[in-house]
C-alpha positions in Angstrom: 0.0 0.0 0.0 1.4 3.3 -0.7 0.3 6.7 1.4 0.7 10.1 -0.2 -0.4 13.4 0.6 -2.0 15.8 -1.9 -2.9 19.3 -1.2 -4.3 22.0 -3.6 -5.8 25.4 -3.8 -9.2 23.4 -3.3 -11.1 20.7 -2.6 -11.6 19.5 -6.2 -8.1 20.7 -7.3 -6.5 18.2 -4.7 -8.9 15.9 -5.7 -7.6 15.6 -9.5 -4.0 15.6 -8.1 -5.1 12.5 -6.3 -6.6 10.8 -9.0 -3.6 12.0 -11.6 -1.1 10.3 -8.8 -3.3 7.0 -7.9 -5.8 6.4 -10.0 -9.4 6.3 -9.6 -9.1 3.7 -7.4 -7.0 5.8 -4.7 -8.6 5.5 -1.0 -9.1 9.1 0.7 -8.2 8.4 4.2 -8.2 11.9 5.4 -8.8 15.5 4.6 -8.4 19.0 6.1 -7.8 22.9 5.4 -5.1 24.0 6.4 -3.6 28.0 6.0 -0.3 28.3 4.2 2.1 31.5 3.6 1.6 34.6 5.3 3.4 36.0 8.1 2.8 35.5 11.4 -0.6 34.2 10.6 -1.7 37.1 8.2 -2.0 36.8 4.8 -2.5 33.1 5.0 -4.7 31.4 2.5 -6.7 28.6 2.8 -5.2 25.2 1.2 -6.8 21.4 1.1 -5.0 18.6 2.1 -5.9 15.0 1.1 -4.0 11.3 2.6 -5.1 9.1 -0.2 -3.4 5.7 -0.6 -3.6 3.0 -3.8 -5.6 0.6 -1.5 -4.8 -2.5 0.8 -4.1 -5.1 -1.5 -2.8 -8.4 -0.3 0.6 -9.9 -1.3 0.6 -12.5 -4.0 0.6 -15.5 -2.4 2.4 -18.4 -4.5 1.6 -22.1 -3.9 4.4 -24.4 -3.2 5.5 -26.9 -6.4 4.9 -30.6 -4.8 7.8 -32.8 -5.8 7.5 -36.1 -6.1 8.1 -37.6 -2.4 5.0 -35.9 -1.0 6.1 -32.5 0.3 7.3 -29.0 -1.5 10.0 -28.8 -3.6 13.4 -27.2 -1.7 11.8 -27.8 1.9 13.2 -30.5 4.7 11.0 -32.9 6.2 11.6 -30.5 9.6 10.3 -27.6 7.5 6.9 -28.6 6.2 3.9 -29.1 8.3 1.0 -29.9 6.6 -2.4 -27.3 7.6 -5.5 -28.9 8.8 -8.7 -28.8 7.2 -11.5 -27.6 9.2 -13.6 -30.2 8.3 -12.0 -32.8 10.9 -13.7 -36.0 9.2 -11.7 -35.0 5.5 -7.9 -33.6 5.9 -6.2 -35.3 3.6 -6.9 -35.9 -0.8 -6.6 -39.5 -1.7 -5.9 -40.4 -5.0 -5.8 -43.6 -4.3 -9.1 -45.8 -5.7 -11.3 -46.3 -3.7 -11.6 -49.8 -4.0 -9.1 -52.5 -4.9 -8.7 -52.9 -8.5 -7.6 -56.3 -10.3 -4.1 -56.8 -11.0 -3.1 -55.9 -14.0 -1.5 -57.9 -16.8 1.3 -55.8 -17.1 4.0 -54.6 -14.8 1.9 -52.0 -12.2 3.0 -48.4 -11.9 4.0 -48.0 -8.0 0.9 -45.9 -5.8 1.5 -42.8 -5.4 1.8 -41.1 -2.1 -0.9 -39.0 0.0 -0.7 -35.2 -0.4 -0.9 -33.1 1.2 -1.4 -29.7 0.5 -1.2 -27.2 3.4 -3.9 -24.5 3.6 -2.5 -20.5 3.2 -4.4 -18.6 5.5 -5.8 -15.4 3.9 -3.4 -12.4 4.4 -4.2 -9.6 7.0 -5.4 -6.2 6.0 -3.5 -3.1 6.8 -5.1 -0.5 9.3 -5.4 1.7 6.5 -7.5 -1.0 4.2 -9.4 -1.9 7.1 -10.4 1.8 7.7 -11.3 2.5 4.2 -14.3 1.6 3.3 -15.7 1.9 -0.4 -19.3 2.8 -1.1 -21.3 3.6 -4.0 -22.4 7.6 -3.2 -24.2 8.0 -6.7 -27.7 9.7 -5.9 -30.4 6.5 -5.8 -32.7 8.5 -8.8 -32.9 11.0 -11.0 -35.0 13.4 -8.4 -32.1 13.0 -5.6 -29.2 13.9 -7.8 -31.2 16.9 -8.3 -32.0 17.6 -4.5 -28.3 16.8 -3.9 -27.5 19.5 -6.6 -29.8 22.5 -5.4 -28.7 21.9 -1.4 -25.1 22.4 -2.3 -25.7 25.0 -4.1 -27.6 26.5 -1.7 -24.7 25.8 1.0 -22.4 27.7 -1.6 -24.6 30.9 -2.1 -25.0 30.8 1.9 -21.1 30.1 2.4 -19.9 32.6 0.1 -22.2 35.7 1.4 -20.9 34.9 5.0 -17.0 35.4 3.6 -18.1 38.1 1.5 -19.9 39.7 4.6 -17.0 39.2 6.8 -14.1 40.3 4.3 -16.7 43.7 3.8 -16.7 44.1 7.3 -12.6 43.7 7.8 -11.6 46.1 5.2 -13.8 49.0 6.3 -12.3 48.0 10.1 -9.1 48.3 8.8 -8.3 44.6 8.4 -7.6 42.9 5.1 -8.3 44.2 1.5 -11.6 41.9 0.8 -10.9 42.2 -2.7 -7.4 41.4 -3.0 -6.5 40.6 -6.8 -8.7 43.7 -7.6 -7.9 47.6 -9.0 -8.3 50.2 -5.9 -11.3 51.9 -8.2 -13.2 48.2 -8.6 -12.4 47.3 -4.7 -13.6 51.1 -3.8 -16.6 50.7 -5.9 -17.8 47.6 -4.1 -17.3 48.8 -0.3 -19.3 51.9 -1.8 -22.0 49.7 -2.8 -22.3 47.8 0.0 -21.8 51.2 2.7 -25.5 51.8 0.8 -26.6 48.8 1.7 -26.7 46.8 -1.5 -26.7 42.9 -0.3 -23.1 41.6 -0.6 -24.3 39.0 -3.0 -25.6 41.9 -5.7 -22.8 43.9 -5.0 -20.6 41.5 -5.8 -22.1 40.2 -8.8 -22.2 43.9 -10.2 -18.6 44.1 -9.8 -17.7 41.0 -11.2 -19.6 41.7 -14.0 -17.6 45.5 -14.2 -14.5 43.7 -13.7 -15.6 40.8 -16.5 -16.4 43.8 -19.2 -13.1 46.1 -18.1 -9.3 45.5 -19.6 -6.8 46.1 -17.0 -6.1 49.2 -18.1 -9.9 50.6 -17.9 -10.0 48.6 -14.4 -7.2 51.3 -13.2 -10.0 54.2 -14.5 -12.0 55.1 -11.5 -14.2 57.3 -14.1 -14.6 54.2 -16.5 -15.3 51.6 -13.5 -18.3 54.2 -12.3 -19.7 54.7 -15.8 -19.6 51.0 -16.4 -21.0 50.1 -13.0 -23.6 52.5 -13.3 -24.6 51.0 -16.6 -24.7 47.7 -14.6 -27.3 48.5 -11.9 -29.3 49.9 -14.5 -30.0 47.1 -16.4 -30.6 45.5 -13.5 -33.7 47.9 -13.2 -37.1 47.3 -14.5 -38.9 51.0 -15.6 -42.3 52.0 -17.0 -40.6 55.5 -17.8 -43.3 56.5 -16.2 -47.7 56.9 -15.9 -49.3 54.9 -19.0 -51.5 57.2 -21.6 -55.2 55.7 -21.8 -55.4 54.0 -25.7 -57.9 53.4 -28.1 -60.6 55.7 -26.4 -60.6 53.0 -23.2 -61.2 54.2 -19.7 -57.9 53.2 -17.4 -58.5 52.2 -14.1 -55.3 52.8 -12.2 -55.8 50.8 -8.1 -53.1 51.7 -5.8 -52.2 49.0 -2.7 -49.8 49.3 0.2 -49.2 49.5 3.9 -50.5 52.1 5.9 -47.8 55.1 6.0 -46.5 55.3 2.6 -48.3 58.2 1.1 -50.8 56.3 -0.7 -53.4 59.5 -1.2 -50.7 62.3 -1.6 -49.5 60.1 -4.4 -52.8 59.7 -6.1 -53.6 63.3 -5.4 -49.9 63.8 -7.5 -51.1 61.2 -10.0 -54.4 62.7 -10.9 -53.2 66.3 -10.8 -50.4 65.2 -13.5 -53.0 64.1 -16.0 -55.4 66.2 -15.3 -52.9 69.3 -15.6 -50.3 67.9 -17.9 -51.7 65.7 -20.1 -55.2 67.1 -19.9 -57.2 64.5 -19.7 -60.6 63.6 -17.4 -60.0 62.2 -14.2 -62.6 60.6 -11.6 -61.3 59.8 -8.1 -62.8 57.1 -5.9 -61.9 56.3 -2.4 -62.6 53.0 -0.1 -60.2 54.8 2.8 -62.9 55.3 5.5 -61.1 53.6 8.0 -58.3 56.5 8.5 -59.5 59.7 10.3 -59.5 62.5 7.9 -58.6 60.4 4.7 -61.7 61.2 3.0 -61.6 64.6 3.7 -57.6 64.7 2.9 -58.7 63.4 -1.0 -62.0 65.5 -1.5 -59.5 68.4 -0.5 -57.5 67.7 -3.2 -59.7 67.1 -5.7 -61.8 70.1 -5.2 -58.2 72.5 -5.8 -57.8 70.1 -9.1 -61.4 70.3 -9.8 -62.4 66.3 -10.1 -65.1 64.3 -9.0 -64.9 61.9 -5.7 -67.1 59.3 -5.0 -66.6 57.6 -1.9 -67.4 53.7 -1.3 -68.1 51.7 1.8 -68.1 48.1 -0.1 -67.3 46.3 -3.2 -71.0 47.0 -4.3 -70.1 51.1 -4.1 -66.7 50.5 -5.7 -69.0 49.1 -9.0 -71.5 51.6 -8.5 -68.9 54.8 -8.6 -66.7 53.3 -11.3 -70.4 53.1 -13.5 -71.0 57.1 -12.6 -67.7 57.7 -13.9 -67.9 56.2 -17.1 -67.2 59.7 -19.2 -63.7 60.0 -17.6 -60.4 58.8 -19.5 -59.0 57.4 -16.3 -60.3 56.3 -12.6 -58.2 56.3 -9.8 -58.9 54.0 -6.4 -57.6 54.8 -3.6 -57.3 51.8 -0.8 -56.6 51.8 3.0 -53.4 51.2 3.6 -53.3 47.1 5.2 -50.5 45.4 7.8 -49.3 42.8 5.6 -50.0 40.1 8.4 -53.3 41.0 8.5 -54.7 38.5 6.3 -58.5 39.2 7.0 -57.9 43.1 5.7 -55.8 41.9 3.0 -58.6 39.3 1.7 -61.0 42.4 2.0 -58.6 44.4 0.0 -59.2 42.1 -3.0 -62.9 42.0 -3.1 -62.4 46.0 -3.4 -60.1 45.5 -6.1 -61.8 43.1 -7.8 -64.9 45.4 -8.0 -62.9 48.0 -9.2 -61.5 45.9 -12.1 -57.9 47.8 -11.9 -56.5 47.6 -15.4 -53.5 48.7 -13.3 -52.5 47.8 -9.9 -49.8 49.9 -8.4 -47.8 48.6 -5.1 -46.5 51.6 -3.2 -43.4 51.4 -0.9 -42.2 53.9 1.4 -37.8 54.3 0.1 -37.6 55.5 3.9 -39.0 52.2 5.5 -35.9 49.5 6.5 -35.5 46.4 4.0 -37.6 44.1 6.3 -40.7 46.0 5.9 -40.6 46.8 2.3 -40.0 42.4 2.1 -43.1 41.4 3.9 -45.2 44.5 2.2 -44.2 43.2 -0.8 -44.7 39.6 0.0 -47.9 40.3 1.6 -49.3 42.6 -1.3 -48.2 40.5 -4.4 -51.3 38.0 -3.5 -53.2 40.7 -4.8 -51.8 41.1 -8.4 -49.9 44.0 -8.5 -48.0 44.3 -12.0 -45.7 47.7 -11.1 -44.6 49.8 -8.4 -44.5 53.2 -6.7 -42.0 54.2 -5.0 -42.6 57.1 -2.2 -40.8 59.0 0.6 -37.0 58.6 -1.6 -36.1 62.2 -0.1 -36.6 60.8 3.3 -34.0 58.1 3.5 -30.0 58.7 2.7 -29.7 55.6 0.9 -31.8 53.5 -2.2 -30.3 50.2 -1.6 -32.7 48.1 0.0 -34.9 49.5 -2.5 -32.6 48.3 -5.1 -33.0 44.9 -3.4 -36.3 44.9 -2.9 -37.3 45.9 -6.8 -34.4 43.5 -8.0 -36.5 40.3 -5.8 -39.6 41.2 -7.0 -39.1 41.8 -11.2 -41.9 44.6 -11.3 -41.1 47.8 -13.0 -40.8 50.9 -11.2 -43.4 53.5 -12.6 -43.0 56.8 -10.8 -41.1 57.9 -7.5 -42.0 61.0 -5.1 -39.3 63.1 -4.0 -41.1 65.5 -1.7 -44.6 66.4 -0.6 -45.7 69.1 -3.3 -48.6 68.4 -5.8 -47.8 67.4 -8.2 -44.7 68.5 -8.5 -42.1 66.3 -6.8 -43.4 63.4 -8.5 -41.8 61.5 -11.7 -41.9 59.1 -14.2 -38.7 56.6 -12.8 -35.5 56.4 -15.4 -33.2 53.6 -14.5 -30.3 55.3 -15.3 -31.0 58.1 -12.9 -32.2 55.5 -10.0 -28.5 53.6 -10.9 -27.2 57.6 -9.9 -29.3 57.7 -6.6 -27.5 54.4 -5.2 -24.6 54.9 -6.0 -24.0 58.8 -4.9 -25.0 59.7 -1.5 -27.2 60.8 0.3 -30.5 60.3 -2.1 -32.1 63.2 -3.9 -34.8 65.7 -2.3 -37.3 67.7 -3.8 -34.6 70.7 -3.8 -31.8 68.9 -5.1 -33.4 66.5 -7.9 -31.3 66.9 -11.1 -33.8 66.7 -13.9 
């Protein structure tokens, strides 16, 4: 048997030196990381070492030549000691007949001896072949190999955000560069994205994907790595480029959902103002928010400075009977009560409202200023309803856009329109992912003062 140790840069690079070395047939018998290089423990990477050996196999064993006399040929009387069987009743081969033949006319052929031939007892494994134990690890179906496949990979995404996390975390304290290998601009570009709270795991890919489309000259370019990443998140974005123009002499019925708090009416009230005075068209407001103190009176406030009609609805059965008195307008706006998204009974409500309305339209609006948690489970909670883009509110009340830039990358809808203050209906606009791709990645996020248009 023959021991070697392997080590590589991974697991399956060791692996193939094993198998280059010994064979397929090689017997891992151990395997650790171990950290190589460095000084004084820093700078050390991460190697794999493998004990692999060709396998316990016995030692030829070669039977003895029986010369004539009845024991081996080149061994002494004193030397050979026949085995015995363990059958106690049959120890010896006799080829002698079994019964007396006649005598022969000719001159007989002297008997031949007894032999006997000793038994070799079966050679003892090595502590290594004993240890070793071969098995057949192939997936037992098709549908295994497949589970097998998605739980590693799983483990990997997992596994590689925690180092990615932790290297983030040691080069802003300081500690080592986390993305050593890279150009300062490309490393500076991905602490940047992450200080904004982009998840590590979108950061990074953004950056690889920079660094992929980038020689090594343009890589050194801090101007070129910023253009190019900026180009990145936005065709990560998903944009309406803005409100959508009624067509074909249809009525548009435009429902907005959401939690309580994110400026639901204010945005309508912006929505309907924009084209009623800007793209002069007839719009009819109707409101199911009865449950909040003053909402009503919030929207009829509005709409009597824009000059539109309000109808108010208690049920679904209102909701159909407003929408049929405002049959001569180009578009109808519903406004809902803002729901906790754990409330199931409010949410189920929610849809029987909707579905009265028949929303050709059903805008999800999230609050830019609420943490990444909320925006998760609003969105969660609100996609059972349908929802097919989203507003986004409140972005001049929060210094950073990524978890929005999460959130909108998790969910695949297209951004219609954000708010960037509290005038009507001014500080809202139609969302350009370029511009969005700019609010990430500068800081803080824009205002209604400093919006570049």
């Amino acid at each position: 048997m023959q021991l070697k140790t392997f080590r590589g840069n991974s697991m399956a690079d060791a692996l193939a030196e094993v198998k280059k070395e010994l064979g397929s047939e090689a017997v891992i018998l151990h395997a650790r990381t171990i950290r190589v290089g460095g000084v004084i423990g820093i700078g050390a990477k991460n190697q794999y070492e493998i004990t692999a050996s060709t396998g316990g196999a016995a030692t030829e064993i070669k039977q003895p030549r029986i010369a004539p006399g009845g024991r081996p040929k080149g061994s002494t009387p004193a030397e050979f000691e026949p085995a015995t069987f363990s059958n106690p009743t049959v120890n010896t081969i006799n080829h002698a007949p079994a019964t007396p033949a006649p005598a022969p006319a000719t001159p007989t052929v002297p008997e031949q001896p007894i032999v006997q031939i000793p038994v070799q007892k079966p050679a003892v494994k090595s502590a290594a072949a004993r240890l070793a134990t071969r098995a057949d690890l192939r997936p037992a179906s098709e549908w295994a190999a497949r589970s097998v496949d998605e739980e590693l990979a799983s483990i990997k995404r997992l596994v590689a955000q925690l180092l990615q996390e932790q290297r983030l975390s040691a080069a802003r304290s300081g500690g080592l560069n986390p993305t050593i290998g890279m150009a300062d601009p490309l490393a500076s570009a991905l602490i940047a994205l992450t200080d904004r709270q982009v998840n590590a795991n979108l950061a990074s890919e953004l950056v690889g994907e920079v660094r992929d489309a980038l020689d090594p000259a343009e890589l050194e370019n801090e101007s070129v790595v910023r253009a190019t990443l900026l180009s990145r998140i936005a065709q990560r974005l998903r944009v309406t480029g803005g409100l959508t123009s009624p067509k074909g002499g249809r009525q548009l019925v435009i429902g907005v959902v959401g939690p309580t708090g994110v400026g639901k009416t204010t945005t309508i009230a912006k929505i309907a103002a924009t084209y009623k005075l800007r793209h002069a068209k007839r719009v009819g407001l109707i409101t199911c928010d009865t449950y909040r103190i003053a909402a009503v009176d919030q929207l009829r406030t509005y709409a009597n400075i824009i000059g539109l009609p309000l109808k108010v609805a208690l049920t679904p059965m209102e909701v159909s009977s407003a929408k049929a008195q405002l049959t001569d307008c180009d578009i109808v706006l519903v406004d809902t009560p803002g729901r906790a998204p754990a409330d199931q009974r409010r949410l189920e409500e929610l849809r029987r409202f909707l579905e009265a309305a028949g929303p050709s339209e059903t805008h999800l609006a999230l609050a830019a200023c609420a943490s990444e948690g909320l925006m998760r489970s609003a969105a969660q909670a609100f996609g059972k309803l349908g929802p097919d883009r989203v507003l986004l509110t409140k972005i001049d009340e929060t210094d950073t856009l990524g978890p929005a830039f999460n959130i909108l990358s998790e969910l695949g809808l297209p951004l219609a329109c954000v708010t960037t203050g509290q005038e009507v209906p001014d500080d809202m606009e139609g969302a350009s992912a370029e511009r969005f791709a700019r609010w990430i990645f500068d800081h803080p996020a824009p205002t209604s003062a400093n919006t570049d248009r």
